[in-house]
C-alpha positions in Angstrom: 169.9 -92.4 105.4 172.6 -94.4 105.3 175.8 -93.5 108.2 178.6 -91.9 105.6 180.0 -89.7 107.9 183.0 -90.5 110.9 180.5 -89.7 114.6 183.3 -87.9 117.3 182.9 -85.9 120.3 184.5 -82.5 121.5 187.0 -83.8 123.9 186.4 -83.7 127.6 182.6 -84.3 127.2 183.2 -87.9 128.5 184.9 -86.7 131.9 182.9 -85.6 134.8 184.0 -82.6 135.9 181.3 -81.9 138.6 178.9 -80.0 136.6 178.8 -78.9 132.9 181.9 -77.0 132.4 182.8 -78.9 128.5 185.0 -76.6 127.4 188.3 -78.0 129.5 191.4 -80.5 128.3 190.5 -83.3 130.2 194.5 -83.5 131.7 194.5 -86.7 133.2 192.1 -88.5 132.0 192.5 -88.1 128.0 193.7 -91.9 127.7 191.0 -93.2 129.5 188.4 -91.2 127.8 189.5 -92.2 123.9 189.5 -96.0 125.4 185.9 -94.8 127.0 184.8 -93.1 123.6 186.0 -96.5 121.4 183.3 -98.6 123.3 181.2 -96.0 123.5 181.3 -96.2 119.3 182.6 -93.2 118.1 184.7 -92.6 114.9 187.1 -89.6 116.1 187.9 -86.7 118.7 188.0 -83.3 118.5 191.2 -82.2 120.5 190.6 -79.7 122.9 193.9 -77.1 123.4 193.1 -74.5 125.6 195.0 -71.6 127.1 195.7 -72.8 130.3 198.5 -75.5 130.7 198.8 -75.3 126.9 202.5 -76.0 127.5 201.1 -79.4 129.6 198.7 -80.7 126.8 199.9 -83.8 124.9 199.4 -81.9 121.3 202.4 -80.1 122.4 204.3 -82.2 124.8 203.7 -85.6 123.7 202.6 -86.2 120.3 203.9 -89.9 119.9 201.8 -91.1 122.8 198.6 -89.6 121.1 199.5 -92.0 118.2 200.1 -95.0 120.3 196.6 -94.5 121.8 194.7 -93.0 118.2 196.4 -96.6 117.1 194.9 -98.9 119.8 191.9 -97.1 120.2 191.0 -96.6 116.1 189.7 -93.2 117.3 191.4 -90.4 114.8 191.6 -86.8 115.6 189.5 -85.2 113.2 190.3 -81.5 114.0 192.4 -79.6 116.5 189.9 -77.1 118.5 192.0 -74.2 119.6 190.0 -72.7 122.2 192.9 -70.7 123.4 192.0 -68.2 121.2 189.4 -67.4 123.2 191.3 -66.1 126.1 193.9 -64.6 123.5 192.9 -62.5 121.3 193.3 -63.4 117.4 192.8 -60.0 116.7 195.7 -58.5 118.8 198.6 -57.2 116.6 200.9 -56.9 119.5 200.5 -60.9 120.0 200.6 -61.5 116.0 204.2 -63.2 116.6 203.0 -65.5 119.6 199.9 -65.7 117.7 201.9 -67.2 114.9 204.2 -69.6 117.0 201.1 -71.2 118.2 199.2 -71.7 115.0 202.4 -73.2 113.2 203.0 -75.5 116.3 199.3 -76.9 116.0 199.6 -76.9 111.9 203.0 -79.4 112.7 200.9 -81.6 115.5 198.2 -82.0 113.0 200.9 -82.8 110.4 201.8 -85.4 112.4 198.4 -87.1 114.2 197.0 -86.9 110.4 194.8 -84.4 111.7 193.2 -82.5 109.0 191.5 -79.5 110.9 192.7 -76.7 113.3 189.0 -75.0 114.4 189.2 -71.1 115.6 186.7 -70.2 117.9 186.0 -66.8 117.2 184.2 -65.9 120.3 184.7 -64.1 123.5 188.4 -62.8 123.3 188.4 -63.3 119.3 184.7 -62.3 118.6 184.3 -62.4 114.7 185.0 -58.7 113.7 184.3 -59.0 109.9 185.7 -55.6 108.6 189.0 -56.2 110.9 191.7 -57.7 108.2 194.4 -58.7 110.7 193.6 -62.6 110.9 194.3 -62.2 107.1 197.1 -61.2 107.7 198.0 -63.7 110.0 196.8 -66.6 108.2 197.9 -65.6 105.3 201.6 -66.4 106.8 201.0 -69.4 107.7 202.6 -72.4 105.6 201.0 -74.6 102.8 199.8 -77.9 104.0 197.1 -80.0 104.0 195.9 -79.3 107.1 192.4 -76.8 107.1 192.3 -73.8 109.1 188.7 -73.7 110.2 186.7 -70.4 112.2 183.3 -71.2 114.0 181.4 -67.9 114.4 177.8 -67.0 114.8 177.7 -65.0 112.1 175.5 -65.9 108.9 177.3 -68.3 106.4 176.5 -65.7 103.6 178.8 -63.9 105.4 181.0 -65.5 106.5 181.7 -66.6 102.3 182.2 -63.5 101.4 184.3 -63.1 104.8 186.7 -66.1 103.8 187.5 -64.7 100.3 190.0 -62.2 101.5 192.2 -65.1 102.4 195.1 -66.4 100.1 195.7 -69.6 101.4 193.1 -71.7 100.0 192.6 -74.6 102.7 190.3 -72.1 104.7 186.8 -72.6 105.4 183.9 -72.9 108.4 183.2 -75.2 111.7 179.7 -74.6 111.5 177.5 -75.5 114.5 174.3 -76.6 113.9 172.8 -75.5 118.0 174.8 -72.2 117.6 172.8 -71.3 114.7 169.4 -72.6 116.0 169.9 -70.3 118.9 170.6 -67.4 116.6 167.2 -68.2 115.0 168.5 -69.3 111.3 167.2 -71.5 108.7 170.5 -73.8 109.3 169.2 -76.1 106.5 168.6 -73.3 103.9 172.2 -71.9 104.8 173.7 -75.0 104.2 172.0 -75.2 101.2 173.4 -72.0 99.9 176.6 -72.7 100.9 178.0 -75.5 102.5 180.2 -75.6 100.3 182.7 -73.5 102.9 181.5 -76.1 105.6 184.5 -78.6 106.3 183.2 -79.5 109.6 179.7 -79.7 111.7 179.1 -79.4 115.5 176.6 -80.6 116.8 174.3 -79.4 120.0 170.5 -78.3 120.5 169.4 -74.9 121.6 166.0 -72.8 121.9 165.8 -69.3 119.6 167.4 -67.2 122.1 168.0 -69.8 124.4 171.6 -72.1 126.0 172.1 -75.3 124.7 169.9 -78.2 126.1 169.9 -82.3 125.1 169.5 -82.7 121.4 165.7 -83.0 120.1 164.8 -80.6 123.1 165.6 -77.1 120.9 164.4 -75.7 117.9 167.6 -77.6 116.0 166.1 -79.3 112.5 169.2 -81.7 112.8 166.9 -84.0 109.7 167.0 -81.2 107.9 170.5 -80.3 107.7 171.7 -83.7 107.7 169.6 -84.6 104.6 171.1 -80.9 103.0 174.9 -82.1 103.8 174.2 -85.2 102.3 172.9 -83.4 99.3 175.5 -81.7 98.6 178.5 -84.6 99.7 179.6 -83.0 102.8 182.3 -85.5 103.3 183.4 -84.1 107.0 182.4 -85.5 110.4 180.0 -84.4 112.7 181.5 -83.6 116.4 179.0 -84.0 119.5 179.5 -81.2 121.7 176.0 -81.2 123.0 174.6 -80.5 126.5 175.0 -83.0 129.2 174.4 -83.5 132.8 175.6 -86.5 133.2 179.1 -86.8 130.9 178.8 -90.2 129.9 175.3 -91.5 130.1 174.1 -88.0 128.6 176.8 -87.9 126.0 175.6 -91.8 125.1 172.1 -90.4 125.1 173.3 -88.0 122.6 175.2 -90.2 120.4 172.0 -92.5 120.1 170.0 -89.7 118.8 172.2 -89.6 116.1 172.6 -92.2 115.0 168.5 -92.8 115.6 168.6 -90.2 112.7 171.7 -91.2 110.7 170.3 -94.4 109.4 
């Protein structure tokens, strides 16, 4: 199978942070990690804009130094993931306006890093509620651009296409993590072959049925199997690590190996 697809990482997952805590904006280290992740050999990053010191993170402050260092270190941004949403809720009509300001601010920083997704976690403060029409509604005013407005839920892609039709802008669609899924006990390949067509981007971690996420090839995760139905179907989008580690870098390598071990 020959490597089509740009290999990133979720940022943060090459920063030790004294344990496994991946979810974080690496402040401080950022720099060093992009020149870490070009030798390392990966493609892009997925930013990481959380809800503490999201005033602080370069995707707001400092936009032209992310460029200086995307430039020297050939590593794009391949999606925005707004984890702040999961500390504030999507869902919350009282916060629609700052809701909005924040979506249109990371729709103009991916304007301008060439960033073509913004990923919506819909978990923990936003948990997908699928009858719930207010994130239509707040979508839905969002400008036209070219920049896709992604949600990763753990609900099935059936769905979650029905789900997405009630949206008028048309540069919608689904993060859709491979791990997640496995733990949920899908068929992730026979999703994906139903309708991956919504899929714009794939994450990519290992987990038990039932279980937390653990090193890739150590869960129930048929990553050959959706990686043969993606290329099936032309998925033309990257594939993010954001898989366990213990140790960031040497586990994160470990990780990266695997894929590529499979992606050849």
């Amino acid at each position: 199978m020959l490597v089509k697809n740009a290999i990133g990482f979720m940022q943060g997952r090459l920063t030790e942070k004294g344990g496994f805590f991946p979810q974080a904006f690496p402040e401080g280290n950022w720099t060093k990690e992009l020149y870490l992740a070009e030798r390392l050999g990966f493609n892009c990053v997925e930013w990481m804009f959380n809800e503490r010191g999201w005033k602080r993170n370069p995707i707001i402050l400092d936009i032209d130094k992310i460029n200086m260092v995307c430039r020297e270190t050939q590593i794009r941004l391949s999606g925005i993931c707004a984890n702040y949403f999961m500390r504030r809720s999507i869902y919350d009509r009282k916060e629609k306006e700052n809701n909005l300001y924040i979506l249109n601010r990371l729709l103009f920083s991916a304007e301008m890093t060439g960033c073509g997704n913004i990923i919506i976690p819909m978990f923990d403060a936003s948990e997908m509620q699928l009858a719930d029409s207010s994130v239509y509604d707040l979508v839905n005013e969002l400008p036209v651009n070219e920049v896709n407005i992604l949600f990763e839920s753990n609900e099935r892609l059936a769905d979650l296409s029905e789900w997405l039709s009630g949206f008028h802008r048309t540069r919608v669609g689904i993060c859709y993590d491979i791990g997640n899924a496995a733990g949920m006990g899908y068929d992730s390949a026979k999703e994906l072959d139903s309708y991956g067509d919504i899929v714009k981007e794939v994450h990519l971690k290992d987990k038990k049925v039932g279980g937390t996420t653990v090193m890739l090839g150590e869960g129930d995760a048929d990553l050959n199997a959706c990686f043969r139905t993606l290329g099936k179907h032309s998925y033309e989008g990257c594939y993010i690590l954001e898989s366990y580690y213990h140790d960031a870098v040497r586990d994160t390598c470990k990780n990266l190996d695997y894929i590529k071990g499979i992606l050849k």
